[in-house]
ZAMIKE-467593 format. One record per residue: x, y, z of N, C-alpha, C in turn. Coordinates in pm, whole numbers, padded with zeros to 5 digits. Example, Ala and Ser with C-alpha at 12.3 -4.5 7.8 and 13.67 -1.06 7.14 Angstrom:
BEGIN
> 01319|-00569|00780|01230|-00450|00780|01320|-00330|00780
> 01285|-00225|00708|01367|-00106|00714|01290|00003|00787
END
This chain:
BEGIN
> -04216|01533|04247|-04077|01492|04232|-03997|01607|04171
> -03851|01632|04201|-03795|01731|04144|-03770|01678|04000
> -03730|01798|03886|-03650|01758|03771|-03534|01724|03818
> -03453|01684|03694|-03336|01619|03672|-03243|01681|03623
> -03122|01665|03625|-03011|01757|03542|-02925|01666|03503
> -02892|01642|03412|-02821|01493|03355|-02670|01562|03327
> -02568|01468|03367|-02447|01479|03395|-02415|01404|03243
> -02252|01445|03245|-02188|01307|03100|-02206|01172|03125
> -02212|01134|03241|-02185|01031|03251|-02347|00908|03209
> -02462|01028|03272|-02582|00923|03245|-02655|00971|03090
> -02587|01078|03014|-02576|01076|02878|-02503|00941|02811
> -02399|00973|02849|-02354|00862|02810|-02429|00704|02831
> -02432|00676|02935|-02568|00549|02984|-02724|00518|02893
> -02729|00651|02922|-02865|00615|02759|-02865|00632|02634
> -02767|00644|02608|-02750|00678|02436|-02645|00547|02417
> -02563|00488|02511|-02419|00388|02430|-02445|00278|02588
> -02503|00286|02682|-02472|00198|02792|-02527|00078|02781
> -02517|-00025|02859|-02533|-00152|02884|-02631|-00127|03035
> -02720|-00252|02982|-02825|-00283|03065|-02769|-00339|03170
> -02804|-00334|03388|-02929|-00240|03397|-02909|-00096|03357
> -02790|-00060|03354|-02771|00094|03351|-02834|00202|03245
> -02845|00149|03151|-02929|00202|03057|-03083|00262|03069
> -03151|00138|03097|-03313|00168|03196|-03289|00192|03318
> -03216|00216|03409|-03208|00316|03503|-03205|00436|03478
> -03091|00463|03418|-03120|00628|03344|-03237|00682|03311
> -03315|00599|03198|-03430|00613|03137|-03528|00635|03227
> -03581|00525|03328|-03644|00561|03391|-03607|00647|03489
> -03489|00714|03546|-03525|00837|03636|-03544|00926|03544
> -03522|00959|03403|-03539|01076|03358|-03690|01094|03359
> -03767|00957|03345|-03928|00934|03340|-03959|00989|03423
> -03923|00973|03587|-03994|00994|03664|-03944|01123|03740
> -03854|01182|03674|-03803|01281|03769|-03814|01407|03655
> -03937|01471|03613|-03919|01563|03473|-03961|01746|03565
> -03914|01819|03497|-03845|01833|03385|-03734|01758|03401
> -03680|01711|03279|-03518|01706|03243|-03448|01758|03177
> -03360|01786|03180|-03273|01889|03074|-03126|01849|03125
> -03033|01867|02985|-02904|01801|03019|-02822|01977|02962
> -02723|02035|02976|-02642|02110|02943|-02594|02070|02811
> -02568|02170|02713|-02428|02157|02596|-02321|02082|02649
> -02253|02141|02747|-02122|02101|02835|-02109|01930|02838
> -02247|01876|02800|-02252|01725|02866|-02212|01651|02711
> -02281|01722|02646|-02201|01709|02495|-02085|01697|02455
> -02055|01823|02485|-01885|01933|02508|-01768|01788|02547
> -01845|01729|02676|-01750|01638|02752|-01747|01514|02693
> -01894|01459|02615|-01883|01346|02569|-01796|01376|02454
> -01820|01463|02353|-01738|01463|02203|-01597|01464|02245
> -01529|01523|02347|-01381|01494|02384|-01338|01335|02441
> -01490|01330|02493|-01402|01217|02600|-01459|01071|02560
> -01613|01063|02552|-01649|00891|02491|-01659|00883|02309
> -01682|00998|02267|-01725|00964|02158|-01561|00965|02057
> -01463|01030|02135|-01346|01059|02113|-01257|00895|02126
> -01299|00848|02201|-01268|00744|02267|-01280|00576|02122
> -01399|00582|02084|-01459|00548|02031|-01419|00570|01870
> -01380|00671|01831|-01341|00709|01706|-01145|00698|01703
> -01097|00741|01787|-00957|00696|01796|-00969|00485|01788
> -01025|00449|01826|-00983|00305|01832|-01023|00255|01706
> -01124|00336|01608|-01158|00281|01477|-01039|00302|01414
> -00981|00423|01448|-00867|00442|01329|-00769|00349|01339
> -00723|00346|01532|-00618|00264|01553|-00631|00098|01441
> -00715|00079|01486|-00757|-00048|01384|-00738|-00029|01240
> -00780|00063|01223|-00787|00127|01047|-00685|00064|01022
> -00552|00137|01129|-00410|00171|01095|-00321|00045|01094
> -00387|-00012|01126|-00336|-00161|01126|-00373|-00298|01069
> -00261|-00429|01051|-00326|-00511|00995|-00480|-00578|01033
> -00459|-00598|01189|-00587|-00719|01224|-00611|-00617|01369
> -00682|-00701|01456|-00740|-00665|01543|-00636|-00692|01667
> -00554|-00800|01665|-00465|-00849|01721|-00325|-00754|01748
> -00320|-00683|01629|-00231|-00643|01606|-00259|-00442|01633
> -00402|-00420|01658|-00447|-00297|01706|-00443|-00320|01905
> -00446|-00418|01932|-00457|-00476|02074|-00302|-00433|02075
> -00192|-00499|02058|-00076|-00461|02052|-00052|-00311|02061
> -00038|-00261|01944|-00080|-00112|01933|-00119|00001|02073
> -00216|-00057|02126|-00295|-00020|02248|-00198|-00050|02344
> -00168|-00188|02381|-00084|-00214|02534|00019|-00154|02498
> 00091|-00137|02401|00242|-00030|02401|00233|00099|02407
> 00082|00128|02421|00084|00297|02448|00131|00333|02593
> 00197|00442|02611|00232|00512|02746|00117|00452|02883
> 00172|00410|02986|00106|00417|03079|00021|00563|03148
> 00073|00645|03122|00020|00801|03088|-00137|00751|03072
> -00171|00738|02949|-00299|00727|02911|-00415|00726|03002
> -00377|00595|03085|-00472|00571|03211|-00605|00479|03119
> -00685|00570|03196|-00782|00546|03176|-00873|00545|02994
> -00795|00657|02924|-00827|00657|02798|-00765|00526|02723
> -00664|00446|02762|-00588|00321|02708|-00661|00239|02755
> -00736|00187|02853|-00815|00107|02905|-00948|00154|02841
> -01016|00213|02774|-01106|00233|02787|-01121|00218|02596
> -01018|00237|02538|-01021|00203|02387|-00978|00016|02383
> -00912|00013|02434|-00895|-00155|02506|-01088|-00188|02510
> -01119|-00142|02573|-01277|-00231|02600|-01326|-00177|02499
> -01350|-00091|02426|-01379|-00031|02274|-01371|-00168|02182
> -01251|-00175|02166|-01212|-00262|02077|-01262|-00403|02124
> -01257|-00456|02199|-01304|-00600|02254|-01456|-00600|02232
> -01534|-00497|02254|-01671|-00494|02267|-01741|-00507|02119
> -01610|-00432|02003|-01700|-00443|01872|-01640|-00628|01853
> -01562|-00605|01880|-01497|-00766|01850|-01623|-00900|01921
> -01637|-00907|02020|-01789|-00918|02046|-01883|-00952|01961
> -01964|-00791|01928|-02064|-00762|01882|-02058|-00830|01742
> -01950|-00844|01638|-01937|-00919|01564|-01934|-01036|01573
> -01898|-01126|01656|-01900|-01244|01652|-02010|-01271|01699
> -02079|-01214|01778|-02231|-01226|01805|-02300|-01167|01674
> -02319|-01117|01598|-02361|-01104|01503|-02340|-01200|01335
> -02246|-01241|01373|-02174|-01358|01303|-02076|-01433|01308
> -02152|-01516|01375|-02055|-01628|01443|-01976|-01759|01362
> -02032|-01768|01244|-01974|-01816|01155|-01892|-01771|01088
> -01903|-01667|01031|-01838|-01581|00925|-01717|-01552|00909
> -01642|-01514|00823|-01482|-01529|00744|-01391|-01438|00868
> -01334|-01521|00924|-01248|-01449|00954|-01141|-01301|00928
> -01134|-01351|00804|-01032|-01228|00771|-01163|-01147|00739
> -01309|-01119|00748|-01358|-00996|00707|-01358|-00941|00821
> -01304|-01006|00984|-01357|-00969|01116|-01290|-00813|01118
> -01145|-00742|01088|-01117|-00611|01085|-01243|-00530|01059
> -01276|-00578|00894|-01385|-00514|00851|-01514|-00469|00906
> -01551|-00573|00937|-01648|-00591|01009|-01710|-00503|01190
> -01550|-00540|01208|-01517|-00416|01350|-01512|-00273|01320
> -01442|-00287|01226|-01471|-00150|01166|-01589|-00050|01169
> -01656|-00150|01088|-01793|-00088|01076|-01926|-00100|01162
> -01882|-00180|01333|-01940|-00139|01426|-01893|-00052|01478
> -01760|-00014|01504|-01718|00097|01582|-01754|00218|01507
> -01775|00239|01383|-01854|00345|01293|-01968|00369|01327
> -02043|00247|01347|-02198|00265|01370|-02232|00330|01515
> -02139|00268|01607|-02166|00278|01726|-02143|00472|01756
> -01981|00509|01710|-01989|00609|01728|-02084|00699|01668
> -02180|00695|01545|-02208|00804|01523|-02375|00778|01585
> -02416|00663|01610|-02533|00654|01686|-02523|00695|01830
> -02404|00724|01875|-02393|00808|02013|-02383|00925|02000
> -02347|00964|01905|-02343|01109|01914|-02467|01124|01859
> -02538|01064|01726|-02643|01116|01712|-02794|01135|01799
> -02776|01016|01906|-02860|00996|02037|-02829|01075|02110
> -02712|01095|02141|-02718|01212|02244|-02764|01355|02247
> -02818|01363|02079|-02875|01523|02073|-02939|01503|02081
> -03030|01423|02118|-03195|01380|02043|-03258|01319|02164
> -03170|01347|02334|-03219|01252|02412|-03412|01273|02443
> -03459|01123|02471|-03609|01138|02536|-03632|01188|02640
> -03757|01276|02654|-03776|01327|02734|-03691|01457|02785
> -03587|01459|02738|-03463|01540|02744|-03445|01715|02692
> -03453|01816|02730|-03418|01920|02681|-03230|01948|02695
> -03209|01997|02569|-03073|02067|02589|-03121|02208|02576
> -03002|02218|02696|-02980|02393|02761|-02865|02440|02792
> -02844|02554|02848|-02738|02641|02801|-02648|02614|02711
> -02706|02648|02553|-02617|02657|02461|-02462|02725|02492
> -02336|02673|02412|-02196|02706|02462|-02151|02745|02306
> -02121|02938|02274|-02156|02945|02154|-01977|02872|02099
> -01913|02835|02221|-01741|02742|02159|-01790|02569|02153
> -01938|02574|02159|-01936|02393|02108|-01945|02356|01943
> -01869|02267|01935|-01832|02243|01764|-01940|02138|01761
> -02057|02163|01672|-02174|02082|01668|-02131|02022|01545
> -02232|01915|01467|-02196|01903|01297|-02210|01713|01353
> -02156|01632|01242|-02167|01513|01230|-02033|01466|01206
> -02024|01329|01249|-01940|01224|01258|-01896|01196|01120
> -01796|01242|01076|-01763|01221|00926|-01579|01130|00907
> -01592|01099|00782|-01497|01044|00719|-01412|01137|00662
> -01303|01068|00722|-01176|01166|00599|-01120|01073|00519
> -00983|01114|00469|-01002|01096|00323|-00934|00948|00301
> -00874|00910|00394|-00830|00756|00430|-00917|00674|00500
> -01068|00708|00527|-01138|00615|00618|-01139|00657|00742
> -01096|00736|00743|-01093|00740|00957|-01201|00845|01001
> -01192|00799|01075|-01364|00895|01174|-01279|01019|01210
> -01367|01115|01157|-01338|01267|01192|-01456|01358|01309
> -01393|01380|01389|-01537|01474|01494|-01577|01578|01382
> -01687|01647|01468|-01781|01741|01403|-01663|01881|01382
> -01683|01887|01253|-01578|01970|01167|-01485|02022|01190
> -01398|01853|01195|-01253|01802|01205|-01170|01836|01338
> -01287|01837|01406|-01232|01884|01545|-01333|01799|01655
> -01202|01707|01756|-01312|01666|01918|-01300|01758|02005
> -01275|01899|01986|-01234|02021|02086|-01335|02193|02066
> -01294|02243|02072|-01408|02394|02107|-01331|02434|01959
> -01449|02525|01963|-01418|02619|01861|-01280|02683|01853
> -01199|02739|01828|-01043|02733|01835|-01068|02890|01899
> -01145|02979|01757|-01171|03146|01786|-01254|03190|01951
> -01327|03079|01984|-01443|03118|02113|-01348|03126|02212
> -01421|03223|02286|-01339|03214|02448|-01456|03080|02513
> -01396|03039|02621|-01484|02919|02745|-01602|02953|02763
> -01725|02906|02688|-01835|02967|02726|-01897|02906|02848
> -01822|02739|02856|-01899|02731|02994|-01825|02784|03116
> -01686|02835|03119|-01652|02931|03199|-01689|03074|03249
> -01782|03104|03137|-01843|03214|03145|-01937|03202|03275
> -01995|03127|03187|-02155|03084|03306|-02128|03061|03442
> -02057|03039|03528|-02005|02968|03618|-01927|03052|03691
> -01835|03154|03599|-01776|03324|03632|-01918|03439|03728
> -02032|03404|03615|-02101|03499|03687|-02168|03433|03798
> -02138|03358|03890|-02205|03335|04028|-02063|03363|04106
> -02020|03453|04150|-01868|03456|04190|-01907|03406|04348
> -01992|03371|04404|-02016|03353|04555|-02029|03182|04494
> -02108|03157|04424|-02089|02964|04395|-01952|02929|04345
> -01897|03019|04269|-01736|02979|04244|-01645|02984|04398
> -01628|03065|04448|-01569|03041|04592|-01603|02949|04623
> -01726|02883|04650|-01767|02819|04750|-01711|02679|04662
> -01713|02647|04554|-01659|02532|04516|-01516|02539|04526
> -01455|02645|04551|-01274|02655|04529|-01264|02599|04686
> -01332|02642|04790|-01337|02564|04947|-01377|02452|04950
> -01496|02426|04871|-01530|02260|04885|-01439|02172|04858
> -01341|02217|04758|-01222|02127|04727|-01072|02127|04794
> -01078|02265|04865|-00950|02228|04920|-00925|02076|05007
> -00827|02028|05021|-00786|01899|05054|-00862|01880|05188
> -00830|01959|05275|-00834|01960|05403|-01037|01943|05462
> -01134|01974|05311|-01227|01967|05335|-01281|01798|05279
> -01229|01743|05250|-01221|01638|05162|-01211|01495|05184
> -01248|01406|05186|-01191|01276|05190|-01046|01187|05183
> -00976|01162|05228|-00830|01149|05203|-00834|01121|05021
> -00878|01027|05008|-00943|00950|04872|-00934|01049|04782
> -01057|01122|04767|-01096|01222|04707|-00953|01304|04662
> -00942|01366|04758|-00807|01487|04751|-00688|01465|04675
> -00650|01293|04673|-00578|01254|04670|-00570|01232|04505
> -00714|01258|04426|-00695|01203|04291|-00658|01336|04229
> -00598|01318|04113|-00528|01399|04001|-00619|01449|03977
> -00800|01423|03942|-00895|01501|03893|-00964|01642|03965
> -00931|01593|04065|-00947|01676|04203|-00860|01777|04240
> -00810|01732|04240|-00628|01886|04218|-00670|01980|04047
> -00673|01916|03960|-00701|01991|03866|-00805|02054|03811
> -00928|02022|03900|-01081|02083|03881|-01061|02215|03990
> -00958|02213|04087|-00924|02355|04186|-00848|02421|04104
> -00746|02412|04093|-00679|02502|03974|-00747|02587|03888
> -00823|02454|03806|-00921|02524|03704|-00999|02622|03758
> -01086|02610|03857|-01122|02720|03935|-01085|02815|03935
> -00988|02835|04049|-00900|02919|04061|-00883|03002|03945
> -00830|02946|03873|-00758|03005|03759|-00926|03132|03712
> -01026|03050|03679|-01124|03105|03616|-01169|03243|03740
> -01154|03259|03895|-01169|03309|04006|-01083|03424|03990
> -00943|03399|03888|-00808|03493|03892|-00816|03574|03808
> -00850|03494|03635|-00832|03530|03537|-00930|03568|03456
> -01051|03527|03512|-01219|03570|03429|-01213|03462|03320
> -01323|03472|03285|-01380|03343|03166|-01263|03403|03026
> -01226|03522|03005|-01167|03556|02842|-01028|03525|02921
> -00970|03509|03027|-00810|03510|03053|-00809|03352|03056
> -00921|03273|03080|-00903|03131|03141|-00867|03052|02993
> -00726|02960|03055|-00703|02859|02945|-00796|02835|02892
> -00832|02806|02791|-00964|02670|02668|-00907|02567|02734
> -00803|02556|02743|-00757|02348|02747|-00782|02328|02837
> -00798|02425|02986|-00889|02348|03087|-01015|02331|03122
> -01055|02316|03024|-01262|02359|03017|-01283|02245|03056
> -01235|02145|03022|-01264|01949|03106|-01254|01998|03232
> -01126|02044|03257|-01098|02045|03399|-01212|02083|03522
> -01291|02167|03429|-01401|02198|03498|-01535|02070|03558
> -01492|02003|03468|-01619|01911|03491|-01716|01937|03571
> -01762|01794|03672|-01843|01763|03778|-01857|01946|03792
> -01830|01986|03849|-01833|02167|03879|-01888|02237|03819
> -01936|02246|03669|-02008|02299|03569|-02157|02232|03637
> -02175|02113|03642|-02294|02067|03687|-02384|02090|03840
> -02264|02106|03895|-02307|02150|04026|-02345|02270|04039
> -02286|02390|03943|-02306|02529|03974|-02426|02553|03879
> -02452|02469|03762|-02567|02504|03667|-02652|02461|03667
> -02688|02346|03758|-02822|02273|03808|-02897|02392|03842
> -03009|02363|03763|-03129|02506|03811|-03218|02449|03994
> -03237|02529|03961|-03318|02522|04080|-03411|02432|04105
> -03511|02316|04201|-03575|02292|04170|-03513|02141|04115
> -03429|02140|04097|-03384|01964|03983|-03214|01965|04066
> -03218|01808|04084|-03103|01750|04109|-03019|01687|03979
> -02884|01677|04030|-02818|01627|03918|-02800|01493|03915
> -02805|01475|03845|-02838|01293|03822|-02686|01258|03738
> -02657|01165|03800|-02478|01128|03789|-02470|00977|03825
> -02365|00920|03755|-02297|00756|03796|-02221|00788|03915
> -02165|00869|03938|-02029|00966|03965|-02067|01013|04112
> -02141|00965|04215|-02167|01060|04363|-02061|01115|04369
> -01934|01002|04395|-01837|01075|04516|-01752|01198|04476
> -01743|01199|04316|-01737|01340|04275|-01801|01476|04293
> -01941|01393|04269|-02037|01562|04262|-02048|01581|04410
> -02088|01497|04484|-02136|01536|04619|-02121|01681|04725
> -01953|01655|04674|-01887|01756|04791|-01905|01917|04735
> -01917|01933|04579|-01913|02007|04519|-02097|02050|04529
> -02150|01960|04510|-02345|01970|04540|-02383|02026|04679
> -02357|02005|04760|-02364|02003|04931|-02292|02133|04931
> -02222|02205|04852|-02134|02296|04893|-02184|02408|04847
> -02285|02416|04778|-02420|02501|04694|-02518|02464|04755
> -02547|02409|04838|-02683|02325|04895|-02803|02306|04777
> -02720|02216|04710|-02800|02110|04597|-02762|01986|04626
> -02841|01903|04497|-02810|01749|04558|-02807|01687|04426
> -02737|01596|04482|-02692|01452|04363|-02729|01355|04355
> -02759|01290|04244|-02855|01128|04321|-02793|01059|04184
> -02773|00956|04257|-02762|00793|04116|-02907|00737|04091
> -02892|00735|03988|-03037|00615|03942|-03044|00530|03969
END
């Protein structure tokens, strides 16, 4: 069987997911070894789930009740998207987990109480995710801000030293990596033009801005390329850094696919 190359998304699945998805992960990483996941998968979770996760503790912090953090949430910008929907199920899920955990218990401690699952939860994802089974991390990114899930000085969840973003001083290290295959960088700047693409596909905002990002890194080299578009890179970091020998293992096909096939590698769901 080939190894595996684990994407954010099935990091995310075994360290914070819900069953079956959870032992799916698990077991392809079982059966598909070596495994090894990138920094970058880190990189993406500390911006994007674990970020996710620590903004909705505060939102709550910041407010009287839970009711009133729900509020909070639906009056945010439609902008948000997907990050407003996704602290929305944040918040419902510890709300949940508490009342499943105590279903009797005082109402007015329920803030509290949420509180201190959305605490638990975030720092047991981040702390699982360094530590995955079976799992090697590889290509260290010397702009990833490592460290622990801490408190500041009002209660609120702080990322690893006070930052959910890169080192401020580093240039893009996973732009680097990805710079030196300049024949796999082309070939992903074509896989994405529109015209090669799915109407669907082409058509999403993530997809327009993972070419750019390209581009840009194709124009400007890894030290000229924005930092703020290092997300932008996503799915694309994985496709070009899958070693040899191991597929990338993703929730996510219809993303990686076109970008996998376009390197003649491959993508598989669990």
């Amino acid at each position: 069987m080939p190894g595996c190359f684990l994407d954010t998304t099935i990091v995310v699945n075994v360290t914070d997911g819900e069953e079956p998805l959870k032992k799916r992960g698990e077991d392809f990483v079982k059966n598909n070894q070596p495994a090894e996941a990138p920094y970058y998968a880190l990189r993406e979770l500390q911006a994007g789930h674990l970020r996710i996760l620590c903004d909705t503790h505060n939102i709550l912090l910041a407010t009287e009740n839970a009711a009133e953090a729900l509020n909070a949430l639906l009056n945010r910008a439609q902008a948000e998207g997907r990050k407003r929907e996704s602290k929305i199920q944040a918040l419902a899920n510890a709300m949940a987990s508490v009342f499943a955990d105590n279903p009797t218990g005082k109402r007015e401690e329920l803030k509290r109480e949420m509180l201190g699952a959305l605490a638990l939860r975030a720092n047991s994802l981040w702390r699982k995710s360094q530590r995955l089974k079976m799992v090697s991390m590889t290509q260290s990114l010397s702009c990833f801000n490592s460290g622990k899930v801490t408190y500041g000085a009002d209660g609120e969840l702080r990322g690893p030293n006070d930052s959910f973003n890169c080192i401020k001083s580093e240039r893009c290290a996973a732009a680097a990596y990805i710079y030196d295959n300049q024949s796999n960088l082309k070939k992903m700047i074509d896989a994405l033009h529109p015209k090669n693409l799915d109407s669907k596909i082409a058509a999403k905002n993530e997809t327009g801005k993972r070419r750019k990002a390209l581009k840009e890194l194709r124009d400007k080299g890894p030290v000229g390329f924005h930092k703020g578009r290092c997300r932008a890179l996503g799915d694309a970091y994985f496709a070009a850094m899958c070693p040899a020998g191991s597929v990338v293992v993703t929730s996510n096909m219809v993303d990686h696919e076109p970008l996998c096939l376009a390197l003649k590698k491959e993508a598989k769901e669990p």
